[in-house]
C-alpha positions in Angstrom: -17.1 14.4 -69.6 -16.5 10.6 -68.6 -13.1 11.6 -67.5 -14.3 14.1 -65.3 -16.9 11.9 -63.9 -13.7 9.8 -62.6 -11.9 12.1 -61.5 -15.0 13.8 -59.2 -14.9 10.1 -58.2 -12.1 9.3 -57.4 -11.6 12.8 -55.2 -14.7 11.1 -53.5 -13.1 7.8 -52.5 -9.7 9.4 -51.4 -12.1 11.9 -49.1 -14.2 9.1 -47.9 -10.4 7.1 -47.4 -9.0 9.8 -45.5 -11.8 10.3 -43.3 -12.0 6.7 -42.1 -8.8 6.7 -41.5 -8.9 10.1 -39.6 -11.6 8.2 -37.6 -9.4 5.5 -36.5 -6.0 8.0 -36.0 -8.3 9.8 -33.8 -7.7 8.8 -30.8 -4.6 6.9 -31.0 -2.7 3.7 -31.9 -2.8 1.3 -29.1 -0.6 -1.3 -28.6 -1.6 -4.2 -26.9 0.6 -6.0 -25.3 -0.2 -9.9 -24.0 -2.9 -9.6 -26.7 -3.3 -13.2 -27.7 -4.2 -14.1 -23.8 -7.9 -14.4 -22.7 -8.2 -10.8 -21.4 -6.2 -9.4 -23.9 -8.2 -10.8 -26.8 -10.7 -8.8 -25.3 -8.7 -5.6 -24.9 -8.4 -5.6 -28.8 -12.1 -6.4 -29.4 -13.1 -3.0 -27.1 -10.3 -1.0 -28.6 -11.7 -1.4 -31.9 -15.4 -0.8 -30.8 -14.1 2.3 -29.6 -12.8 3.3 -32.5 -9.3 2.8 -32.0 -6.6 2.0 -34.0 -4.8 -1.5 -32.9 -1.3 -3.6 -32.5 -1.3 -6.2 -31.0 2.5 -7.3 -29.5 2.6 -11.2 -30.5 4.9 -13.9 -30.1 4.0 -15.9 -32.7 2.0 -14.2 -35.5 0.5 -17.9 -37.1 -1.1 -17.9 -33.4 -1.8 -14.4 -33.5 -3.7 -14.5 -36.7 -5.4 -17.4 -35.4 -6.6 -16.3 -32.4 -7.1 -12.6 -33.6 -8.1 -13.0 -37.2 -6.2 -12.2 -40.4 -7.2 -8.6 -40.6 -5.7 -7.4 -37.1 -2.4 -5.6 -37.3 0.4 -7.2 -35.5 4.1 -7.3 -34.9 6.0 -10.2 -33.5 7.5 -8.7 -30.4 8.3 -10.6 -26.8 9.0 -8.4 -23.5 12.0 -11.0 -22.8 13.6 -9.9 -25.7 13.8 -6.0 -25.3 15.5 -5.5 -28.7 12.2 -6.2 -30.2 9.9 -3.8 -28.7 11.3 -0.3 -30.4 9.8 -1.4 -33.5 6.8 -2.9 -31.6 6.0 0.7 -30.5 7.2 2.6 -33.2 4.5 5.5 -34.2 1.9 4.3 -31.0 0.1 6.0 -28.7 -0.6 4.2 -25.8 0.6 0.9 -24.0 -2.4 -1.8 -22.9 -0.2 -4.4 -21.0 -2.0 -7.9 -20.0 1.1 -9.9 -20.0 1.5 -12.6 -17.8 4.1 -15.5 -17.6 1.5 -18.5 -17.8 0.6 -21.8 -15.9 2.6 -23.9 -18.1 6.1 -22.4 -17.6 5.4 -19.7 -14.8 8.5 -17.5 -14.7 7.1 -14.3 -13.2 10.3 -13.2 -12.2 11.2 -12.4 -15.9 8.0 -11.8 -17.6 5.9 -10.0 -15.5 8.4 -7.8 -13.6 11.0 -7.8 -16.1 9.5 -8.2 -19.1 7.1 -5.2 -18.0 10.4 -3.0 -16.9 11.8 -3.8 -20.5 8.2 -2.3 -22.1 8.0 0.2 -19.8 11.1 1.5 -20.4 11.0 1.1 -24.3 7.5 2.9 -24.2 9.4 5.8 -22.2 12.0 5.8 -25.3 9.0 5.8 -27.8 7.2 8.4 -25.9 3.9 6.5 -25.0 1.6 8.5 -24.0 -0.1 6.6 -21.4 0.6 3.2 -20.3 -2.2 0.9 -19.0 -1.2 -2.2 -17.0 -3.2 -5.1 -15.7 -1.4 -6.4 -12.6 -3.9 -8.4 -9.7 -5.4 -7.6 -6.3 -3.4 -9.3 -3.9 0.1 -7.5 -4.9 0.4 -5.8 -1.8 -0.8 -8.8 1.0 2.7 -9.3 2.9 1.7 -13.3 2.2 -0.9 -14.5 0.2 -1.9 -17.8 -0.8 -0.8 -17.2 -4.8 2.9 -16.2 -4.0 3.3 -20.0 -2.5 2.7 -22.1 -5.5 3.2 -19.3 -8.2 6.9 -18.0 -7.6 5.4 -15.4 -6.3 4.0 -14.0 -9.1 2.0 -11.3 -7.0 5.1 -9.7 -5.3 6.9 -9.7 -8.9 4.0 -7.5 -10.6 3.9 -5.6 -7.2 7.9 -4.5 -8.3 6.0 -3.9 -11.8 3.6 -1.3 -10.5 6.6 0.3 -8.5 8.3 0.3 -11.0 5.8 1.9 -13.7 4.8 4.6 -10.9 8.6 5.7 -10.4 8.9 6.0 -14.2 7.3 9.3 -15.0 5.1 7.9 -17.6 1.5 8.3 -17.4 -0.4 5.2 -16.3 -3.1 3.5 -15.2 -3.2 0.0 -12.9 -5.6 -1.8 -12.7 -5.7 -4.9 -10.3 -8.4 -7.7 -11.2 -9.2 -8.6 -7.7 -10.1 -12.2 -7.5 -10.5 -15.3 -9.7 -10.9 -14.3 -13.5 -14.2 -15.6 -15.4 -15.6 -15.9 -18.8 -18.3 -14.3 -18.1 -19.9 -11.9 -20.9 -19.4 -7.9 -20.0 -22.7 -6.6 -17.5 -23.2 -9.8 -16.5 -22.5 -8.5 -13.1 -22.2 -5.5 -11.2 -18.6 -4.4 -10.3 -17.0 -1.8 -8.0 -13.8 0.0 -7.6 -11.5 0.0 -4.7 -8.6 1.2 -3.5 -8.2 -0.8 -0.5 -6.3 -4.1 -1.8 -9.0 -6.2 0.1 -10.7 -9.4 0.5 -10.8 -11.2 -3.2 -14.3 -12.1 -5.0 -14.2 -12.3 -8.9 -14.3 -10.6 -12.1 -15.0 -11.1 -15.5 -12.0 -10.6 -18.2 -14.8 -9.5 -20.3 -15.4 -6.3 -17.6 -11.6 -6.4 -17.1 -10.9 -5.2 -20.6 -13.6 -2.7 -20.7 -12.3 -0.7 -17.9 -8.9 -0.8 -19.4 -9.8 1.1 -22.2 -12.0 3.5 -20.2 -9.1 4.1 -17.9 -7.5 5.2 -21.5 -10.4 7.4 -22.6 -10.5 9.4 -19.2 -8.0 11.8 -17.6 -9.8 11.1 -14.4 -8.0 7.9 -14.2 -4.4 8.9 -14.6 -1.8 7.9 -12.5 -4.1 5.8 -10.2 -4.6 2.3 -9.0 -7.3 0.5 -8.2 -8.7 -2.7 -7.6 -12.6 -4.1 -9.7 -14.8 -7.1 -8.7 -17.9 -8.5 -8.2 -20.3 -6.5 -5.8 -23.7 -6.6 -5.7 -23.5 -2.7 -4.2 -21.8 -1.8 -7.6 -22.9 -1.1 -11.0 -23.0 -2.8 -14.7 -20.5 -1.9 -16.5 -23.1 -0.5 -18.9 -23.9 1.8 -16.2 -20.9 2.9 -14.6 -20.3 7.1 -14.8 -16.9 6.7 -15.7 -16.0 10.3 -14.9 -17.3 10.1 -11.9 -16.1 7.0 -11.0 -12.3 7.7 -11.7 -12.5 11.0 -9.9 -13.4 9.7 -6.6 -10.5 7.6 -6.3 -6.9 9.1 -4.9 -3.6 8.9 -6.8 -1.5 8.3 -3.8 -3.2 5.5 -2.6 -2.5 3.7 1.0 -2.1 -0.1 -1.1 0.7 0.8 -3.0 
């Protein structure tokens, strides 16, 4: 009798195992890549709210582990060393890319237009599903302020979306149009352009959540679109997401 008693038991656990993890397979693995960065922290925290599964690209995994906690799967993976990412993206889903080259050592040249051509490529050869990249309002200016002290970093991820949209994948860009804050998610109403205009701010926080929205919807495929502060917009709390990503055009005129 006890024996059985384990047995019904352990069928239990395994069933209860197996459907958590079905859970979390569910929609996908995500990989997040630039995920120990402010906005990418955030990408993982709203990925796994979601009910995602998560792997976030790092270059150092002490840092990673640090910044991410212990319990947060990760590979170390760098998007200047190609050779790395197969294994990155090995078994994923989807792409989340909030890579940037930094204010310390700004090389945008070779990490945000090719380091993303290396990822987007390698998610091509891993057969990402959907690839979701956070570039910046501005890309398209034919000067802007940015380019002059930051090797022009804006027309380099400009090459990066052109370079995403001529790969066939499935994607998303979306362009953080102004200064980044830390403000907390709803702590401002946003909007969505399409218009590359006039810069305001945005919060990382609201930043990440659209991300993963933009994953969840079909409406958003293939588009790009600029959010910011407006006080005409919404919370992101009460943004109609369908709606929202159906009113906007794939081939827009700020491309």
């Amino acid at each position: 009798m006890m024996k059985k008693l384990q047995i019904i038991i352990l069928g239990l656990a395994l069933a209860t195992l197996a459907s958590s993890r079905t859970f979390a397979e569910g929609k996908g693995l995500v990989v997040v890549a630039g995920a120990t960065g402010r906005t990418g922290q955030l990408v993982v925290k709203h990925l796994k709210a979601e009910g995602y599964e998560v792997r976030a690209m790092v270059r150092s995994l002490e840092k990673g582990k640090r910044v991410l906690g212990e319990d947060s799967a990760m590979v170390r993976a760098d998007v200047t060393e190609p050779s790395s990412l197969p294994p990155l993206l090995a078994g994923a889903d989807f792409v989340i890319s909030a890579i940037g080259s930094g204010r310390n050592k700004p090389n945008p040249e070779a990490v945000d237009y090719g380091g993303s051509v290396a990822l987007i490529d390698a998610a091509k050869s891993a057969g990402i599903k959907k690839f979701i990249m956070v570039t910046s309002g501005g890309v398209t200016w034919w000067t802007h302020p940015v380019n002059w002290f930051g090797k022009d970093v804006l027309k380099w991820k400009h090459k990066a979306e052109l370079y995403l949209r001529a790969s066939g994948l499935t994607h998303v860009i979306v362009r953080p149009n102004g200064g980044l804050t830390d403000d907390p998610a709803n702590a401002n109403k946003i909007a969505f352009t399409q218009n590359d205009g006039f810069a305001m701010k945005i919060s990382r926080e609201d930043v990440a959540i659209v991300c993963v929205k933009s994953l969840a919807h079909k409406e958003a495929d293939n588009k790009t679109f600029e959010i910011q502060n407006d006080a005409d917009g919404l919370a992101a709390k009460d943004v109609d997401w369908t709606k929202t990503f159906s009113a906007m055009v794939v081939q827009s005129d700020n491309f």
